[in-house]
ZAMARGU-4260 file (C-alpha; in steps of 0.2 Angstrom, whole numbers, plus 5000, padded with zeros to 4 digits):
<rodrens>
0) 5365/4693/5116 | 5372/4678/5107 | 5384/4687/5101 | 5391/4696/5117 | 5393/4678/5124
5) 5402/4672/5111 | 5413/4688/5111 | 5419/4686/5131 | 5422/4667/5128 | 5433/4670/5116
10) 5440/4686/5126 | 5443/4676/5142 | 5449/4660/5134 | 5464/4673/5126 | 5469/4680/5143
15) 5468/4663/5152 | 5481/4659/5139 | 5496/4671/5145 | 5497/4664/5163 | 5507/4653/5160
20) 5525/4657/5151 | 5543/4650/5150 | 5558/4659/5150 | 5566/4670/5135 | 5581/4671/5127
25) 5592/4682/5135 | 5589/4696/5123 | 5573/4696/5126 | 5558/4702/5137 | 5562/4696/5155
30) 5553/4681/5164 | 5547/4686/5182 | 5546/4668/5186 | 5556/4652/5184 | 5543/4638/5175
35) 5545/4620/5177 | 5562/4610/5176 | 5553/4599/5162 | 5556/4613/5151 | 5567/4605/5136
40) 5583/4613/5133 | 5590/4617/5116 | 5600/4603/5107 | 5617/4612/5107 | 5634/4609/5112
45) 5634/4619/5126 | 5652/4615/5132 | 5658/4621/5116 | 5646/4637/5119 | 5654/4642/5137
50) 5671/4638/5129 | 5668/4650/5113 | 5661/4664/5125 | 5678/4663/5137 | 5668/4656/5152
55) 5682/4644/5159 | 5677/4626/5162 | 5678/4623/5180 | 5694/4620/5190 | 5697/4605/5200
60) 5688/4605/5216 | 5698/4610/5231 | 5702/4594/5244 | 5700/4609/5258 | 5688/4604/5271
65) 5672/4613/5273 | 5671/4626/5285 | 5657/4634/5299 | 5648/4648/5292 | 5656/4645/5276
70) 5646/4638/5257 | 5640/4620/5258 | 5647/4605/5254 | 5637/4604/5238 | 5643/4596/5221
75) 5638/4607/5205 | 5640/4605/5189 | 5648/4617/5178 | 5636/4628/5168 | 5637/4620/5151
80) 5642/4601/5159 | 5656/4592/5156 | 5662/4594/5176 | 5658/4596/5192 | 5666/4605/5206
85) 5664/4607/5226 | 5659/4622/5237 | 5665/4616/5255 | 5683/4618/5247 | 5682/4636/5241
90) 5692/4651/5248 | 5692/4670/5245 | 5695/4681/5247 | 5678/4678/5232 | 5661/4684/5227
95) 5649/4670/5224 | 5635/4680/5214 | 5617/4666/5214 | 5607/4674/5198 | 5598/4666/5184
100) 5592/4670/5167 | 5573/4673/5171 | 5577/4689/5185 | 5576/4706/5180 | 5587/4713/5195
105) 5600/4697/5190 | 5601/4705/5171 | 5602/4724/5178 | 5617/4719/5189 | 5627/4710/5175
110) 5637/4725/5167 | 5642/4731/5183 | 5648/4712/5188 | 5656/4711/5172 | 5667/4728/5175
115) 5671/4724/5193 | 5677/4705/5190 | 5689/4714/5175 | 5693/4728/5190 | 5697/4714/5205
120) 5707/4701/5192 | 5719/4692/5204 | 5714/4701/5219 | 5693/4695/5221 | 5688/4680/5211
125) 5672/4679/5206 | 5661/4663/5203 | 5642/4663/5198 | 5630/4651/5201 | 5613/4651/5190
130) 5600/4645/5202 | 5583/4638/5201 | 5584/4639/5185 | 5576/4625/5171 | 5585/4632/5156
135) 5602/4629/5154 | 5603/4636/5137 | 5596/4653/5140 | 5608/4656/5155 | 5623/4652/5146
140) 5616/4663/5132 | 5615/4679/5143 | 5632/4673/5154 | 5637/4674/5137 | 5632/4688/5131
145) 5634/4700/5144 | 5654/4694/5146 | 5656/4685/5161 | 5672/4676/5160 | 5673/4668/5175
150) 5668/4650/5183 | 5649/4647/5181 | 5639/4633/5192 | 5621/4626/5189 | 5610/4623/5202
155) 5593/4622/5194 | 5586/4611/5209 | 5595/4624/5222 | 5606/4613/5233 | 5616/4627/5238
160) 5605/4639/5241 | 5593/4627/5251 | 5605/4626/5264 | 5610/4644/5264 | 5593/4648/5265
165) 5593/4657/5250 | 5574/4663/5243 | 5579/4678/5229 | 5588/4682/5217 | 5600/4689/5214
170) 5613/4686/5230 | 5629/4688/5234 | 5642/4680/5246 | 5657/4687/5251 | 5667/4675/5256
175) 5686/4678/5266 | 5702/4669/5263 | 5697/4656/5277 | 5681/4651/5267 | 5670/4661/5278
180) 5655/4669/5271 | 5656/4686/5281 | 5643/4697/5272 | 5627/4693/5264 | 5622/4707/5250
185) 5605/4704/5241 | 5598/4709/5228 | 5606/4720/5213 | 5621/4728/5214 | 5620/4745/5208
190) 5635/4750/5202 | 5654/4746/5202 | 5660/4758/5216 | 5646/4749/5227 | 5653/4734/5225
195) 5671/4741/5228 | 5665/4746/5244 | 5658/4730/5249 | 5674/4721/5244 | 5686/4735/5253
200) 5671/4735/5268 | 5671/4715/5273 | 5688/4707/5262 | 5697/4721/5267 | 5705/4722/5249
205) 5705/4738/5238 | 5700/4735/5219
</rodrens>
């Protein structure tokens, strides 16, 4: 009897141990949630990371005021560091794509993302925001890795989304050439002809 006891203390001290777990690299299994932003980052140069993968630093914000029904006019910094730039300013006709490292549909959508943004080059820009998400390092891995060479924001404490109400991942906002957001889409793309649809749809552009 002894021995049984000591068996299931052991057994449930092991499964007590895999409630808790932090995000993975890119390449690896995915994280179903986001764990706490005291997580510690990697000690790497992460400008020159987003730089070497052919993310753009972030342009200059916009001195374009904010619009209604259009983002917030939120300061973020630029995946990586190094600057910051301002949503109220932006105009589309643009995708704004909210993902992070740690959601499965956000890594599912990313190829199709990557084809469209090549498809829609100076006709749709594309910007993506990695949101509610603790480690920096792991997101511009898998930006990285999965080829998205457009502008990348950080928002780990969700100051967009907050106001946009924003409580998944991933979502997209399509936002017209007056800085309106005129279509919500959430969850995963799923596939490029969807998304050319979408964009022909409420943008009124063909890609």
């Amino acid at each position: 009897m002894k021995r049984v006891l000591v068996v299931l203390v052991v057994l449930v001290a092991a499964l007590s141990g895999c409630t808790a777990q932090e995000p993975t690299p890119a390449n690896g299994p995915a994280v179903l949630s986001p764990v706490s932003s005291t997580a510690t980052p990697s000690p790497v140069d992460l400008i020159a990371l987003r730089r070497a993968a052919g993310i753009p630093d972030c342009p200059a914000s916009s001195t374009l005021p904010a619009v209604k029904d259009g983002l917030p006019d939120v300061e973020l910094t630029c995946l990586g560091g190094g600057s910051t730039m301002r949503l109220g300013g932006l105009r589309g006709p643009m995708i704004v794509n909210f993902w992070a490292q740690w959601c499965p549909p956000c890594r599912a959508e990313a190829p199709d993302i990557r084809a469209f943004n090549k498809l829609a080059a100076g006709k749709v820009a594309m910007v993506g925001i990695d949101g509610n998400d603790p480690r920096e390092d792991y997101a511009m891995e898998f930006a990285s890795i999965e080829g998205w060479t457009y502008v990348q924001l950080y928002d780990p404490d969700k100051k967009s989304m907050a106001p946009l109400g924003l409580n998944s991942l991933p979502h997209s906002l399509f936002i017209d050439a007056n800085g309106v957001i005129v279509y919500h889409y959430v969850g995963a793309f799923g596939s490029v002809e969807q998304m050319q649809q979408l964009t022909q749809q409420y943008l009124k552009v063909t890609v």
